[in-house]
C-alpha positions in Angstrom: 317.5 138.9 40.9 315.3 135.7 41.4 313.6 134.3 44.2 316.2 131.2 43.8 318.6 133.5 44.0 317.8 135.6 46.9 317.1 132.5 48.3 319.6 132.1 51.7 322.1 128.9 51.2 320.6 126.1 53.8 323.7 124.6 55.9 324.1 120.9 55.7 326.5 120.2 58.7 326.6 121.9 61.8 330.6 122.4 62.2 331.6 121.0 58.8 331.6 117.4 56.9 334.4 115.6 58.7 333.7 116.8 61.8 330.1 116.1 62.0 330.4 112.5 60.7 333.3 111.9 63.5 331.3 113.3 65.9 328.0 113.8 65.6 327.0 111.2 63.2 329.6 108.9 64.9 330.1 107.0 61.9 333.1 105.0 63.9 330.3 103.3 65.5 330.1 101.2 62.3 334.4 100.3 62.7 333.3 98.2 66.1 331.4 96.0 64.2 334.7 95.5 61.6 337.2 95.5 64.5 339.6 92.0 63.8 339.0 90.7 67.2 337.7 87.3 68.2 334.6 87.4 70.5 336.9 85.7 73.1 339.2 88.2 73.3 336.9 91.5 73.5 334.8 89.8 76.0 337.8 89.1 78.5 338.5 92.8 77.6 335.3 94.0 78.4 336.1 95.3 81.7 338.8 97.6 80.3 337.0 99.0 77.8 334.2 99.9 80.1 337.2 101.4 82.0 338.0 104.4 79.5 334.6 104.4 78.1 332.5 105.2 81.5 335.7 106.8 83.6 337.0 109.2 80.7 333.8 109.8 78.3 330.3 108.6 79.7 330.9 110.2 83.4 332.9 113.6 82.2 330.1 114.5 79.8 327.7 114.3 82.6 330.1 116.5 85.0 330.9 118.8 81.7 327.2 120.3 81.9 327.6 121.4 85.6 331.1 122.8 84.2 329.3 125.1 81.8 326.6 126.4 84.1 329.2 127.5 86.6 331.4 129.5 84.5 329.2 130.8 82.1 326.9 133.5 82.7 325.3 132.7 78.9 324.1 130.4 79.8 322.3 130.8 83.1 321.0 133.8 81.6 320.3 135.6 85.2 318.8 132.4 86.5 321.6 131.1 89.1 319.4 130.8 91.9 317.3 128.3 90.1 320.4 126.1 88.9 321.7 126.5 92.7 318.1 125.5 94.4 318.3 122.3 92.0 321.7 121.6 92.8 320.7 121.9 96.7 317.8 120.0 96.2 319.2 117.2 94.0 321.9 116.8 96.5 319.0 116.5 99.7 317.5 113.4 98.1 320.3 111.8 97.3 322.1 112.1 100.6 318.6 111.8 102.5 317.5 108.5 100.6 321.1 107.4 101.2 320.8 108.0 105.5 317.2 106.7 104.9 317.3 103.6 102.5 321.3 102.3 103.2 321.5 102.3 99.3 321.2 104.2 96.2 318.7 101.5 94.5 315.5 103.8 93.8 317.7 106.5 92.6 319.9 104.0 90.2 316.3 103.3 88.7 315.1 106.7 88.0 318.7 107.5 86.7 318.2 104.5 84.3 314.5 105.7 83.3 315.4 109.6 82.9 318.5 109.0 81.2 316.7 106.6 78.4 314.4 109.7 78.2 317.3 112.1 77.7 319.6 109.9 75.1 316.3 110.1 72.9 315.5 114.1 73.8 319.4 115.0 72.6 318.7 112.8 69.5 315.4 114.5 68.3 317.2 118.2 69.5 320.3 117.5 67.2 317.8 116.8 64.4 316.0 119.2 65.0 319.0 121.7 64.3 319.8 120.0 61.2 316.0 120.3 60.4 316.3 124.3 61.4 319.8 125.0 59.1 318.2 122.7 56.3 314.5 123.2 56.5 311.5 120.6 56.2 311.5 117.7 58.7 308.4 116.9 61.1 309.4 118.3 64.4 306.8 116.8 66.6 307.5 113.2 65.2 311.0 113.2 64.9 310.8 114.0 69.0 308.5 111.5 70.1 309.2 109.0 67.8 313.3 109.3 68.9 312.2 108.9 72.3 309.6 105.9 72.5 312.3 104.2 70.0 315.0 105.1 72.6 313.5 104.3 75.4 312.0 101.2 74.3 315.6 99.7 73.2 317.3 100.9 76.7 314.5 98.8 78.6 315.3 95.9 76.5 318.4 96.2 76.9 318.1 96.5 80.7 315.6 93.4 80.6 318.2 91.2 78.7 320.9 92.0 81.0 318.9 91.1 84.2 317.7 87.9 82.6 313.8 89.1 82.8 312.9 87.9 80.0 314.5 84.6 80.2 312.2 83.9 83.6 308.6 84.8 81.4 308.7 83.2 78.3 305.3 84.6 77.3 306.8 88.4 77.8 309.7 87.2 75.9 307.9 86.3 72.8 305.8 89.6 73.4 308.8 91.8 73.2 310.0 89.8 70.1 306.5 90.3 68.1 306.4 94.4 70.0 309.8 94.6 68.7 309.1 94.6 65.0 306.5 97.1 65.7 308.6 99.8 67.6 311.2 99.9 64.5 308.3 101.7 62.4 309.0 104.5 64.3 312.8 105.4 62.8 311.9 103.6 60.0 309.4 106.2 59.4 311.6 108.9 60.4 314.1 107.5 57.1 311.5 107.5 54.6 310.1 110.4 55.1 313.8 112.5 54.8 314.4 109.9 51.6 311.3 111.3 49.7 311.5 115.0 50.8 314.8 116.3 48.7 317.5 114.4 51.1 320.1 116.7 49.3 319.1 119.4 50.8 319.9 117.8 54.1 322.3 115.6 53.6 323.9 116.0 57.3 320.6 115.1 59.0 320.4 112.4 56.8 323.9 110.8 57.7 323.1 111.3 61.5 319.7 109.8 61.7 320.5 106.7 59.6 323.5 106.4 61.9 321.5 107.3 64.9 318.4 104.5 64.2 320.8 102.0 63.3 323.1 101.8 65.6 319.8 101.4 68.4 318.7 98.9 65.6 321.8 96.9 65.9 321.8 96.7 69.3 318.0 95.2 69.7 319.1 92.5 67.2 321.6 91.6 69.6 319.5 91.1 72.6 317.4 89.3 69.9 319.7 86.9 68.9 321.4 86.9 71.9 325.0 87.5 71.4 326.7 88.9 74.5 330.2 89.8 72.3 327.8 92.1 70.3 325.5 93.7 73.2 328.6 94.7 74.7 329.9 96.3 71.4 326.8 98.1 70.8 326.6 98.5 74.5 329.7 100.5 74.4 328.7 102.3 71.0 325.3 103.2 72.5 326.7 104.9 75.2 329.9 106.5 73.8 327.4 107.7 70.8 325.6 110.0 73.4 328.5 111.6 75.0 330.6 112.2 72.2 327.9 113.8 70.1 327.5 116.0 73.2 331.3 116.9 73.4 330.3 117.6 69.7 327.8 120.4 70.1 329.4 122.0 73.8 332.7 122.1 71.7 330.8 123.9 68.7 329.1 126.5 70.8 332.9 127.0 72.9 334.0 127.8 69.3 330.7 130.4 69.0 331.2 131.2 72.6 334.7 132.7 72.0 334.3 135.0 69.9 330.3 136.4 70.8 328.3 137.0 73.4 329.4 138.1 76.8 332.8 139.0 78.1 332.1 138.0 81.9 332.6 134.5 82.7 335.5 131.8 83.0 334.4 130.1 80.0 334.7 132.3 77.2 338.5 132.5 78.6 338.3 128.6 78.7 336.5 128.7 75.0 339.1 130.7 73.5 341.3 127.4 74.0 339.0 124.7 74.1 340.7 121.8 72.9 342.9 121.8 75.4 340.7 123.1 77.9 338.7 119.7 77.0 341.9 117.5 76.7 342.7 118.3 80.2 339.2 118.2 81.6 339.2 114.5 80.4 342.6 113.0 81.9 341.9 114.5 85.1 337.9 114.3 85.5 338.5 110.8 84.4 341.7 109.8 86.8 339.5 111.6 89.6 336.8 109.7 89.4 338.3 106.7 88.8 340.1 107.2 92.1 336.9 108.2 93.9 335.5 104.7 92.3 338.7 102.7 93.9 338.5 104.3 97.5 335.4 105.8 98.0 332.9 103.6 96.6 329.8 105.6 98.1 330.9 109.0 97.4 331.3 107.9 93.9 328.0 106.6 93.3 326.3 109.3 94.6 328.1 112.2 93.5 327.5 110.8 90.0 323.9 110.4 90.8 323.6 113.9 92.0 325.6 114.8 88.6 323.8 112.9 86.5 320.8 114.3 87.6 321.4 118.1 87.3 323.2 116.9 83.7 319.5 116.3 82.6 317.8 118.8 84.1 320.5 121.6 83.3 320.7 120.8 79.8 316.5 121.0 79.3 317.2 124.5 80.6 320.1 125.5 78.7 319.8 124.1 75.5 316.0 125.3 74.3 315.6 125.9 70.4 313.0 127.7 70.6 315.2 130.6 73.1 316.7 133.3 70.5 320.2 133.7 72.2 320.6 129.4 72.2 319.7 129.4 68.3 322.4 132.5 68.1 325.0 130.8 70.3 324.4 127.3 68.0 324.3 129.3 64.7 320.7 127.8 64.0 318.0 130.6 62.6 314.6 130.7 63.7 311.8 131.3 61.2 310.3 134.6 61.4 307.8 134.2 64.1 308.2 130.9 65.5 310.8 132.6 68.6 308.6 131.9 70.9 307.1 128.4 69.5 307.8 125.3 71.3 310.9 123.1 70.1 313.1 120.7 71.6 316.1 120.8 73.4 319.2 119.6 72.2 318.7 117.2 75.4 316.2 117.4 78.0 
C-alpha cells in the first residue's frame, strides 16, 4: 500500500457542506445585501429587527454558555469551584459598581472592548479547526491577525455611531488612510489559503472569505457613510457570531450524545437538541425581553454579568489544544502537539 494511500482522508466541513455554509460560513449574510427592500423601509424597521436579532439570537447565545457549564460535567472537567468563584465574583462587580457608580457605564465599555476581543478569538478558533481537520494554515497569524482586524472594525464602528469622528476631522482622515492598511491583515490570511492547495480545505476557505468580508463590508459602510447599510451589516455582524456559535455548541450536543460521560443534564438535553434549542430560544428570548420591558436594571446587568462569564467560560471550555475538547469537536491533534498552545474556539 502507498504512502497516498495510507494517508488519513482530511475533513473539509466540520458537520457537513450545507450545514456549515448555513451556519458557520453564514453565507445568508450575503442575501441582506440582495433583500428587495428600499432603504426607507428597513430603516423604519430597524427597531424590530434589532428586536429578534438581540432578544432571541445575540442575548441567548451569551446565556447558552452558562447553560452548558451547569449541566455538563464535560465540560467543567472537575473545575466547578472555579466557574462558581467567577460567577460570584463577576456578579460582586457588577452589583458593587452599580451601588457605587448609579450606572452600568464602565462596565458597558469593557463589555464593548472584551467582546470585540472575543468575536475575533471565535473567528481564528473555528479556523483553526478547519486548519486541524484539513491541515496547513499559519496558526499564530490567522489568531492575531482575526483579532486586530476585528477589533479594529468594532471600534470603528463604535466611533461612527457616536459621531467621533465627525467632531476630529484630522482623526477621521487618519482612520480612512489606517483603514486601507488594517485590510492587509485578512487579505493576507486569503492569499495565503489560495496558494497553499485550497482544495484540500475547501470549508476553511468558504468561512474565511465569508468571515473577512462581511467585517469588510461593514467598514465600507462607515466609510461611505450609509446608515441603511451599517445597520444591515450591523445586524449581519452580530447574528454572524452567535449563530456560528449555536453552530459548534449544536455539533458537539450531537458528539455529546452519544460519548463521553453519562452524568449530567446535558447529554439527556443533547440526545434531543434541536428541540432542546428551539425551546431555549422562544423562552430565553420572551424572558428577557420581559425583563427589558419591566425591569430595565435587572436586565442590563444580568446581561452584563452573562456576558461576562460567556467570554471567560468559553476560553476555558473550548481550548484546542485540551485532548478531551479536540475529541468532543471531532478535531485530531498531531502527534505531540497535546499539550502545544492553540486557540480557543472563543476566548
Amino acid at each position: 500500500m502507498t504512502a497516498v494511500q495510507q494517508a488519513k482522508p482530511t475533513r473539509q466541513w466540520i458537520v457537513s457542506r450545507a450545514f456549515d455554509l448555513l451556519f458557520v460560513a453564514n453565507l445568508w449574510w450575503v442575501a441582506l445585501l440582495l433583500l428587495p427592500y428600499s432603504k426607507e423601509t428597513i430603516l423604519a424597521q430597524s427597531s424590530g429587527i434589532e428586536f429578534w436579532q438581540i432578544y432571541f439570537i445575540t442575548a441567548p447565545h451569551r446565556w447558552i454558555t452558562l447553560l452548558l457549564v451547569a449541566t455538563d460535567p464535560d465540560r467543567r472537567e472537575g473545575r466547578g469551584w472555579v466557574f462558581a468563584v467567577i460567577a460570584i465574583v463577576t456578579a460582586v462587580i457588577v452589583v458593587g459598581l452599580r451601588l457605587t457608580q448609579s450606572q452600568f457605564a464602565c462596565l458597558v465599555l469593557i463589555d464593548f472592548l472584551w467582546n470585540a476581543w472575543h468575536f475575533g478569538s471565535q473567528h481564528g478558533g473555528i479556523l483553526r479547526i478547519y486548519g486541524r481537520m484539513g491541515g496547513g494554515g499559519h496558526p499564530a497569524l490567522e489568531r492575531w491577525a482575526f483579532r486586530t482586524y476585528v477589533i479594529y472594525v468594532s471600534i470603528r464602528a463604535a466611533a461612527w455611531a457616536t459621531g467621533w469622528t465627525e467632531q476630529y476631522p484630522a482623526a477621521q482622515r487618519g482612520l480612512e488612510w489606517l483603514d486601507w492598511g488594517i485590510l492587509l491583515a485578512p487579505a493576507s490570511l486569503v492569499i495565503l489559503e489560495l496558494i497553499d492547495r485550497p482544495w484540500q480545505r475547501l470549508g476553511k476557505l468558504v468561512y474565511l472569505i465569508s468571515a473577512v468580508s462581511m467585517y469588510a463590508v461593514l467598514l465600507y459602510a462607515i466609510r461611505s457613510t450609509d446608515r441603511f447599510l451599517v445597520i444591515t451589516m450591523a445586524v449581519a455582524y452580530a447574528a454572524f457570531h452567535a449563530v456560528e456559535y449555536f453552530a459548534i455548541v449544536t455539533f458537539y450536543a450531537q458528539r455529546r450524545s452519544k460519548s463521553g460521560s453519562s452524568a449530567g443534564a446535558f447529554r439527556l438535553m443533547a440526545r434531543n437538541w434541536l428541540r432542546v434549542l428551539a425551546v431555549y430560544l422562544i423562552v430565553s428570548g420572551m424572558v428577557l425581553q420581559y425583563l427589558d420591558r419591566e425591569w430595565r436594571e435587572w436586565y442590563i446587568g444580568l446581561n452584563l454579568w452573562a456576558a461576562f462569564l460567556h467570554y471567560a467560560y468559553d476560553g476555558m471550555i473550548w481550548k484546542l489544544r485540551r485532548v478531551d475538547t479536540a475529541k468532543a469537536l471531532a478535531v485530531d491533534l498531531p502527534k505531540g502537539s497535546a499539550a502545544a498552545s492553540a486557540p480557543a474556539v472563543s476566548s
